[in-house]
N, C-alpha and C positions, 0 to 999 in steps of 0.2 A: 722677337718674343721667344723666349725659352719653353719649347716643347715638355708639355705633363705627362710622366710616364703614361702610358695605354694599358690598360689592363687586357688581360690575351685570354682572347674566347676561349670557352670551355670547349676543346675537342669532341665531347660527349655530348651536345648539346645542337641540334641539328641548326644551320643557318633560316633562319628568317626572314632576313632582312634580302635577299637574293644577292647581296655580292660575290665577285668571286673572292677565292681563298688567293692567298701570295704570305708564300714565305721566305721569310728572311733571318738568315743565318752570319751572325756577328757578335764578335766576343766585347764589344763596344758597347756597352749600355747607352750610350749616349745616341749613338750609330742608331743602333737600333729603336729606340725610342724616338726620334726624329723622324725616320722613315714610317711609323706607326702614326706619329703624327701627321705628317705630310699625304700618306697615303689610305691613310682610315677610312677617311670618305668615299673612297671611291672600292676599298678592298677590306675585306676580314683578314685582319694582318696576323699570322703566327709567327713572333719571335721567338729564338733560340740561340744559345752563346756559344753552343759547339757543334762537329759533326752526331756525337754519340745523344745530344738533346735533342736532333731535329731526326731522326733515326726514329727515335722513341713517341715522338709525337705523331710522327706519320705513320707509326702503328695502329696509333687509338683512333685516328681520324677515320672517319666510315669512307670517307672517299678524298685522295689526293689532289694538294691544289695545284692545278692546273700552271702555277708559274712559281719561282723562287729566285731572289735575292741572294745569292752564296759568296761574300767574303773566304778571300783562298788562306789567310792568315789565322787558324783557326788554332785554339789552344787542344792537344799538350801543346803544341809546336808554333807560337803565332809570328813565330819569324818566317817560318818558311812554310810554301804551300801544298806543303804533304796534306795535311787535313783534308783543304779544300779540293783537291783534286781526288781525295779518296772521296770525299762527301757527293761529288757529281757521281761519280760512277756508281754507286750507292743508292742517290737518287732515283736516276736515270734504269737501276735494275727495278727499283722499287715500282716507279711510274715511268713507262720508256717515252710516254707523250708529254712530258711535265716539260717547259723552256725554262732553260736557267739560265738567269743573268749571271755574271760574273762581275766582284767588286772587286777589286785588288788596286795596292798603288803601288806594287813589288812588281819590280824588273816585267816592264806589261809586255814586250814581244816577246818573251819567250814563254812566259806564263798564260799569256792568251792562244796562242799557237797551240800549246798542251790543253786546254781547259777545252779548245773547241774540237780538236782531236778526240779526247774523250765524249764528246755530246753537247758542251754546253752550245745556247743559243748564241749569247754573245755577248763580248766583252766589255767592263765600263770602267773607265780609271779612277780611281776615288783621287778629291774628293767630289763626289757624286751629285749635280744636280738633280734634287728632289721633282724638278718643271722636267725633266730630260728624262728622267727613268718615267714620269707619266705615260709621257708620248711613247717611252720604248716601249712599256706592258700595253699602251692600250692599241700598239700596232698590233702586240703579237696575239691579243688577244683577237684580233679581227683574222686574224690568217686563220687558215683551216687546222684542226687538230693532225698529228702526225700519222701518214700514211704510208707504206712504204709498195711498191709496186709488186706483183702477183708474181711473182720470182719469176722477173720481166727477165730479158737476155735470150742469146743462145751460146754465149761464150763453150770451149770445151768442159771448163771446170763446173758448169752451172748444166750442161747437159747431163754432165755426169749425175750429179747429184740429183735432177728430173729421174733420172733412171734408175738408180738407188730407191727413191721414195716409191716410184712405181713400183719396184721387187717387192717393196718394204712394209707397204700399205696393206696389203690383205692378210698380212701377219699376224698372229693373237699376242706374237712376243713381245716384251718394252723393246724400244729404240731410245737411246742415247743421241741424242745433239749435240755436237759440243762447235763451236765455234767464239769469233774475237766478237767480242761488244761492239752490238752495231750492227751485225753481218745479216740478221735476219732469219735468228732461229725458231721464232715463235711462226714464220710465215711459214716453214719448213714443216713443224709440229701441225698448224693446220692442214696442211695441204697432204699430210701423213692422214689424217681423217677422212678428210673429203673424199680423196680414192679409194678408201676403205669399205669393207660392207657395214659401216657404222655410221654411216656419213648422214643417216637421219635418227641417229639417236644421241645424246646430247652428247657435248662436250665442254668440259669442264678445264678451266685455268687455275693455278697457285703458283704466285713468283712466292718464293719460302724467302725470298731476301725483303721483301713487303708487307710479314705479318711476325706479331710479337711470336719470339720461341715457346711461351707458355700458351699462345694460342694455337699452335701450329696441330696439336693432336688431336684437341675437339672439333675443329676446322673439317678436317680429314674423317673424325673416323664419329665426329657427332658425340652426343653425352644426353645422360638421362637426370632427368628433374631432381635436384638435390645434389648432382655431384662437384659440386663448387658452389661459390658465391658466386649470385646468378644469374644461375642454373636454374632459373623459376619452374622451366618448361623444357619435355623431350624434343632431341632437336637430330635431327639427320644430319650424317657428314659429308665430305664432298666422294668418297667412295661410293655411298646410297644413294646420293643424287646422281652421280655417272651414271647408273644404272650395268647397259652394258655398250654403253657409251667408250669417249673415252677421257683420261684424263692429263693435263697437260702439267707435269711438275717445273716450272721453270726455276734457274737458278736453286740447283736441286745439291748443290756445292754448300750453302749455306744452311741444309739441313741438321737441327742439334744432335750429335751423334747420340744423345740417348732415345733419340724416336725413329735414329737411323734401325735401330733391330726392328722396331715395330713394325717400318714398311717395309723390311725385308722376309718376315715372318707372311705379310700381303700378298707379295709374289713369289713365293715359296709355297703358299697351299691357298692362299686367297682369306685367309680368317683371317677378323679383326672385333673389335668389340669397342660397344660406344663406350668413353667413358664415365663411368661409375657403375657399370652392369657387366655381370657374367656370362652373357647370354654371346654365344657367336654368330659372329654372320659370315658372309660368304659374298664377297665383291667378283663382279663380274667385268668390269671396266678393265678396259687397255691400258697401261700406262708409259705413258711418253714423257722424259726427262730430256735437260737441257742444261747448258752449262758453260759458262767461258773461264772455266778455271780448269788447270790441269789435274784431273782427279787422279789418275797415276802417281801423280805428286804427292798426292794429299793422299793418300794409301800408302805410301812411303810415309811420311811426317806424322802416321795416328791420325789426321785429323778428318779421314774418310775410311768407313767400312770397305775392307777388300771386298768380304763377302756380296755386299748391294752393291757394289762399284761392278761386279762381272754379272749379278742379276740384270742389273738395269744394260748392259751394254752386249746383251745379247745378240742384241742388232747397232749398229752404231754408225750414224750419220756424221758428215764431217761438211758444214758450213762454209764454203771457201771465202777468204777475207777478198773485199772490192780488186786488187793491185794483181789478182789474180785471173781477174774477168775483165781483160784490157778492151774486149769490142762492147760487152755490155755496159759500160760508164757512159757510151753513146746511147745506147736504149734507156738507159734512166734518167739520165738527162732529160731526154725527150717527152716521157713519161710525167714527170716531177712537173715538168715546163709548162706541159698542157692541162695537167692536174690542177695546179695550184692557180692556174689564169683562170680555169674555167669555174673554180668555190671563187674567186677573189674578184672576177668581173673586168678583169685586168688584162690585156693586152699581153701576149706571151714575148718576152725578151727572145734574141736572138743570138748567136757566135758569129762571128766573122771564121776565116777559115785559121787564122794564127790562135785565134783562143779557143776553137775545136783542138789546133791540133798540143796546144799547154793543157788541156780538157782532160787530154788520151794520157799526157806525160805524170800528171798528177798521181800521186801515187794513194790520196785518199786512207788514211790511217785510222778513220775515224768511221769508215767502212758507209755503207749503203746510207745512215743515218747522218753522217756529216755531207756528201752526199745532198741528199735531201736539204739540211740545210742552207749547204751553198746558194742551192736552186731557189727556194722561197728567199733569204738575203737578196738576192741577185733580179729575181722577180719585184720585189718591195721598191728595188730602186732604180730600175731600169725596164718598165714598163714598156713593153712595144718597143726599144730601141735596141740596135745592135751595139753588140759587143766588138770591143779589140780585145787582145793578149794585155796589152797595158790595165784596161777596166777591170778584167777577169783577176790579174794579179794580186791586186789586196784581199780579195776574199780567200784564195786559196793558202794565206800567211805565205809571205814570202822564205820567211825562213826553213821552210820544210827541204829535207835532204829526200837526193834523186832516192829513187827505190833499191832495195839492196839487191843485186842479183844473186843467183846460186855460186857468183867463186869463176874461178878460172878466166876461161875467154870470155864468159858471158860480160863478165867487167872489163873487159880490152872494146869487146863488141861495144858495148855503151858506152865507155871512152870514145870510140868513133866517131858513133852517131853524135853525139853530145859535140864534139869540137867540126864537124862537118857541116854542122847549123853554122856555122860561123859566131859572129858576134863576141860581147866582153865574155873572156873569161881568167877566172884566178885560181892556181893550185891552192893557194891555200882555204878557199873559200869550200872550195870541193870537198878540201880533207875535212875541213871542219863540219861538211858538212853529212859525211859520213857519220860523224862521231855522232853528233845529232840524232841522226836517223836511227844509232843501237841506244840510244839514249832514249830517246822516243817510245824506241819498240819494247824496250826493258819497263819502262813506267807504266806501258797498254797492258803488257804480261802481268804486273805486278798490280794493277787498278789504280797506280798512282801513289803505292807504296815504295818511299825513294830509301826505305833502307832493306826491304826486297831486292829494288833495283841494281841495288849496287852489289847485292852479291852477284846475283846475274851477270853483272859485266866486269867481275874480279876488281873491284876498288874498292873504297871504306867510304863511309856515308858522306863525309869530310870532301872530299875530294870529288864526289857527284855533284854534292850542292854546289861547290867550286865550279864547277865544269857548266852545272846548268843554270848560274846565275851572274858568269862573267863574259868578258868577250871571246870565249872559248866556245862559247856553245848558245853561244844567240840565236 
């Protein structure tokens, strides 16, 4: 039977009916309209044919759905999965608990490898059974929402940073966050509070990459009756409501530089004004920013205020990426393992000692959050039972290159180790697999923007694509 297009819920329009939301992003009408059929019943389905339509629709929606469907072949580009990979990280800033499936029938180990690096849940080869993605949303809707553990560890890099925030916390000044997708800035930001002498008066969240640019200033600084189509009624912003709280700007990178004066004008002498009134007020909240973009950068490029770029980074936290906190991948492990058995009623899966010690090797690119993932995966299917190095292996994509060291001996030193293990090995496998790894790392820099990427690592777009869709860079 030929599926009837779906008409797609009004965003504005609160659910009723109690399903969840699931979106799906595919430049396929057909694609799409099948899955609305297929999945109507059980889900309020929102389609969208591009990254920049499903961006705008999760603006208006009062609350994010909790799961998405993302085809990586998204137009301008539907040959290659620039979109899609910029569309997860996008996502994932918007709602860091959202699980996204991934649909693609383009070159799937390299593309899946990438997709789950960046956050996605997990990967499905089109073409897609409609009975197979059931079963996969209504596992993941049974798993617990995303937790990440109480900046669990004691690694050096992570004591450090305990010590910082302790300096940092009783400060009245902003503190800057800045760390890689994944890494666990927003637990930073809280835990900034909690040690604070502010820790019982409210605190307030904005991911600015999660609400429309024209909503972003009434948001903040609130608006008075009349001052827009509406604007029925006076409404406090989230400065008034901080109190003298404090408030949490995440992805503070995607702020429009024309409201960037505004809240520099904020920390500068504290006024602001709701809009459509003269009257000023006077914010007494903290403010704490956050960011996994290079804003140095983007103050070179125009596309960041110097001026707020040095207010906000008065005090400036630095987020250390997982590959950095080699003893703590065992504490979260452990963490994740006993976490998710005990929401899920499940028996906690186990390592043997060879898949602890592939555990330690993994270099984790997708930071505390992939992470995370592995563990709930690996829990779902392995219940109560021990692990080998062979079981552990497909989850962690095998194609992932060792970790890049700093240079010199430390790359002789890991030559050692690495062929002292004994077992197969191939030069050329290595080299390629280096390549990989700046490849990788260029794409996490860049969000998945592959013609970013490739200035980064001195080639033309041409020849990245090349590289990351042949047997070059598998």
């Amino acid at each position: 039977m030929t599926p009837q297009p779906q008409p797609a819920p009004d965003p504005k329009e609160a659910r009723a009916n109690g399903k969840p939301a699931l979106l799906v992003v595919d430049d396929d009408p057909l694609i799409t309209d099948t899955l609305a059929f297929a999945l109507g019943s059980d889900y309020e389905v929102y389609a969208c044919e591009s990254r920049r339509d499903a961006i705008e629709l999760l603006r208006q929606l009062p609350v994010a759905p909790a799961l998405a469907l993302v085809d990586l072949g998204l137009p301008p580009s539907p040959h290659s999965p620039d979109e899609g990979f910029q569309l997860i990280a996008d996502l994932l800033a918007h709602s860091p608990r959202m699980k996204i499936f991934v649909l693609s029938g383009q070159n799937e180990a390299t593309n899946a490898r990438h997709a789950r690096a960046l956050g996605a849940w997990e990967f499905v080869a089109k073409p897609s059974d409609p009975e197979l993605l059931k079963r996969l949303l209504a596992r993941a809707r049974e798993l617990p929402a995303a937790e990440q553990a109480e900046l669990a560890g004691a690694s050096p890099a992570l004591a450090k940073m305990k010590s910082q925030i302790a300096q940092f916390a009783p400060s009245p000044f902003p503190v800057l966050i800045e760390g890689e997708s994944g890494s666990g800035k927003e637990l930073a930001a809280a835990s900034l509070h909690r040690l604070s002498p502010r820790a019982s008066r409210p605190y307030l969240t904005l991911n600015c990459a999660a609400i429309s640019p024209t909503l972003v200033e009434p948001t903040l600084f609130g608006y008075v009756k009349g001052a827009f189509t509406g604007a029925t009624a006076n409404k406090s912003g989230y400065f008034e409501d901080a109190q003298d709280g404090t408030l949490f700007l995440d992805e503070i990178g995607e702020l429009p530089l024309e409201l960037q004066a505004k809240l520099l004008r904020v920390l500068e002498n504290g006024e602001y004004q709701r809009v459509g009134e003269t009257q000023r007020r006077n914010a007494r909240c903290r403010v704490i920013a956050a960011t996994n973009r290079d804003l140095r950068r983007d103050v070179k490029r125009g596309a960041f205020r110097a001026d707020l770029y040095h207010r906000l980074s008065v005090l400036t936290l630095s987020v250390p990426p997982l590959r950095e906190m080699e003893g703590d991948k065992l504490a979260l492990l452990e963490h994740f393992r006993r976490l998710y058995a005990a929401q899920s009623g499940a028996q906690p899966f186990e390592l043997d000692r060879a898949a602890l010690e592939r555990w330690q090797q993994y270099d984790f690119p997708g930071n505390v959050r992939e992470l995370r993932n592995i563990v709930i995966r690996l829990g779902t299917k392995y219940a109560g039972q021990r692990l080998s190095a062979a079981e552990l292996e497909p989850e962690l994509d095998t194609e992932e290159a060792p970790p890049v060291p700093g240079g010199g001996s430390n790359l002789v030193e890991q030559a050692l180790r690495q062929l002292e293990r004994g077992g197969p090995f191939n030069l050329d496998e290595a080299l390629n697999g280096w390549e990989r790894a700046y490849i990788d790392a260029a794409l996490r820099l860049t969000r998945g923007n592959v013609s970013q990427a490739a200035k980064l690592l001195g080639v033309n777009r041409t020849t990245l694509y090349s590289r990351m869709n042949s047997g070059e860079a598998k």
